[in-house]
C-alpha positions in Angstrom: 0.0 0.0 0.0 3.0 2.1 1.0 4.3 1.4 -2.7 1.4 2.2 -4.2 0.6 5.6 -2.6 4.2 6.5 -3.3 4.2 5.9 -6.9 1.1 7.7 -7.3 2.5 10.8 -5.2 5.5 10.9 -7.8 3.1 10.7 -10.9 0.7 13.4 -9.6 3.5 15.9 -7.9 5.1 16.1 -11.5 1.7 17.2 -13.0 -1.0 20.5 -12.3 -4.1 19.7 -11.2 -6.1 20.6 -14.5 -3.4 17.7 -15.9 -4.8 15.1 -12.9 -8.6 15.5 -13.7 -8.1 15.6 -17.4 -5.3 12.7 -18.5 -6.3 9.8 -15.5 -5.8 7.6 -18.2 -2.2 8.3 -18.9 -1.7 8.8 -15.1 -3.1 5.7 -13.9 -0.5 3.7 -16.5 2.5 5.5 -15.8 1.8 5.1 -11.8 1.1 1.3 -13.1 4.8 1.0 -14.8 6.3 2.7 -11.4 4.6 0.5 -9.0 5.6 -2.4 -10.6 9.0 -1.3 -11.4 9.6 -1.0 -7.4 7.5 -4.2 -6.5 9.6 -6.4 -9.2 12.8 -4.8 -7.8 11.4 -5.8 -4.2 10.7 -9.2 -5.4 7.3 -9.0 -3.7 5.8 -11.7 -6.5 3.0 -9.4 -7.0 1.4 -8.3 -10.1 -0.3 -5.0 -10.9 -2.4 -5.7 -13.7 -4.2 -2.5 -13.5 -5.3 1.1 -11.8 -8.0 3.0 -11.9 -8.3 6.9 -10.6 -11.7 6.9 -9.8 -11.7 10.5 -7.9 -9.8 13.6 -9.1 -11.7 16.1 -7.7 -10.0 19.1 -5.9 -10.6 19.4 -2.2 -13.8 21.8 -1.2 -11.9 24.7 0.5 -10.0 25.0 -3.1 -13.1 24.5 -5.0 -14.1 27.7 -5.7 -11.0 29.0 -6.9 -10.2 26.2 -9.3 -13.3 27.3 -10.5 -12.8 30.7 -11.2 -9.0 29.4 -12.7 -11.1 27.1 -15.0 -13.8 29.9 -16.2 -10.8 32.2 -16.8 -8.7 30.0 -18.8 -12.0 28.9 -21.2 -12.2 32.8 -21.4 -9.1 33.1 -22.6 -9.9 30.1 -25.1 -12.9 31.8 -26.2 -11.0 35.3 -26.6 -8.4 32.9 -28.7 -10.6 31.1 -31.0 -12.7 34.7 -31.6 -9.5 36.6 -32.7 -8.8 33.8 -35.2 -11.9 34.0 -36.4 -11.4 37.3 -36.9 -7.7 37.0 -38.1 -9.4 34.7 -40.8 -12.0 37.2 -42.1 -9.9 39.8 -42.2 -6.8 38.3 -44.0 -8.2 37.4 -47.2 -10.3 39.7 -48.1 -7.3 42.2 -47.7 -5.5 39.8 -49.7 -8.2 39.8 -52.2 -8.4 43.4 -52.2 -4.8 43.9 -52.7 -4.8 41.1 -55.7 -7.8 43.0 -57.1 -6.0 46.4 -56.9 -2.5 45.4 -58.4 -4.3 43.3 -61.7 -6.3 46.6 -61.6 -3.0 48.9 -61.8 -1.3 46.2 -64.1 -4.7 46.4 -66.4 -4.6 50.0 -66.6 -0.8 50.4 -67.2 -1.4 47.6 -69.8 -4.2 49.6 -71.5 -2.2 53.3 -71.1 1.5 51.3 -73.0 -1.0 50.1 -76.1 -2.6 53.4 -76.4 0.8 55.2 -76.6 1.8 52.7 -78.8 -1.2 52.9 -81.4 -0.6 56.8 -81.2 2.7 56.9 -82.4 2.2 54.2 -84.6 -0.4 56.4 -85.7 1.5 59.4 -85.8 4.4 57.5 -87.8 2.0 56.3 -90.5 0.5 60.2 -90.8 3.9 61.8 -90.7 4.9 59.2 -93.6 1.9 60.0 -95.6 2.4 64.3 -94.9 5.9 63.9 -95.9 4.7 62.1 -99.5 2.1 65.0 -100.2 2.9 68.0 -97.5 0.3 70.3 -99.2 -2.7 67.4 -99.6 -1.9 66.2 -96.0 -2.1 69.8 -94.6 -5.4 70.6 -96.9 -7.3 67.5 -95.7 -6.0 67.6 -91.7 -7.1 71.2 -91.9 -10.7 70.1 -93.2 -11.1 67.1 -90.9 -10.8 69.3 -87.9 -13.3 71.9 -89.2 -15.2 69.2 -89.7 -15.2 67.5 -86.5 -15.5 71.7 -85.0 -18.4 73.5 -86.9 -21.0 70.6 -86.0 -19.8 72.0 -82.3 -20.5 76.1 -82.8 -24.2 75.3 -83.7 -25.9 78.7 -86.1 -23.3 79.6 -88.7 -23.2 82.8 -91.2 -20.1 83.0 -93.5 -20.5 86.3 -95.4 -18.0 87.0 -98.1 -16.1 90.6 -97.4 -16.9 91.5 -101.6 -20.7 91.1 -101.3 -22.9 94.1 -100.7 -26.3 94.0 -99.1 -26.2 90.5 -97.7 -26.4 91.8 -94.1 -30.7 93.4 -94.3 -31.5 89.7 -95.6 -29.2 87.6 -92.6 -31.3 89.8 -90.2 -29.0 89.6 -87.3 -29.4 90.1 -83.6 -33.5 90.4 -84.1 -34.6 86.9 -84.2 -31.9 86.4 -80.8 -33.3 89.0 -79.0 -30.9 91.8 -77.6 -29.3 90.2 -74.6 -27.8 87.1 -76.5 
């Protein structure tokens, strides 16, 4: 008995008491191995074939604060679990973000390289053409930007500098009214 309470004494001092309630299993075989250890080196004949921890509860004056030891550490286990909860909600989608941003960035500096690249091509294929015929090239540049300007101004009145008495039939400034 002596043997017995010893080996269980060196099993349990070595562990913390939230160890001795939760692993009896592993306690109980290793106090097993111990005991039989010393009894085989006694030569009592005896064999230990098994043990079983059947209380592990704390005494009563201590119950109240193994309680309280026990609620804080599942609070700190529930604090835990939350923050990597939120540690995995937060992670990728910042992650995804970022991806999102940088093929985003990539796409537009993608887009701005061809579009400087089709202007000077572009540019090159005009400039060829102007140097060929300067004075056809300047005439028909000249009339494509009129063209794409006049449809802009809205009312035009071209009046030639050599006509005379054009100006009574144009009526001017009394169909606008006199504050336009």
């Amino acid at each position: 008995m002596d043997m017995s309470e010893a080996a269980m004494r060196l099993v349990v001092g070595d562990r913390s008491v939230n160890e001795v309630i939760s692993k009896r299993e592993e306690i109980a075989v290793e106090a097993r191995n111990i005991l039989q250890n010393e009894l085989d080196n006694a030569e009592a004949g005896i064999t230990v074939v098994t043990i079983e921890m059947k209380k592990t509860n704390v005494p009563d004056p201590v119950q109240p604060s193994f309680n309280e030891v026990n609620q804080a550490v599942q609070e700190k286990e529930k604090m835990i679990y939350q923050a990597k909860e939120d540690y995995n909600k937060a992670i990728p989608n910042a992650r995804g973000e970022a991806d999102r941003t940088i093929k985003a960035a990539e796409g537009f500096a993608l887009d701005r390289v061809n579009r400087a690249k089709g202007d000077a091509s572009r540019f090159s294929a005009l400039y060829a053409e102007y140097d060929k015929a300067k004075d056809i090239t300047k005439r028909r540049l000249y009339l494509e930007m009129m063209s794409s300007i006049f449809p802009k101004i809205g009312e035009k009145y071209i009046v030639d500098s050599d006509q005379s008495n054009l100006l009574p039939f144009l009526n001017l400034g009394k169909n606008r009214g006199a504050s336009k």
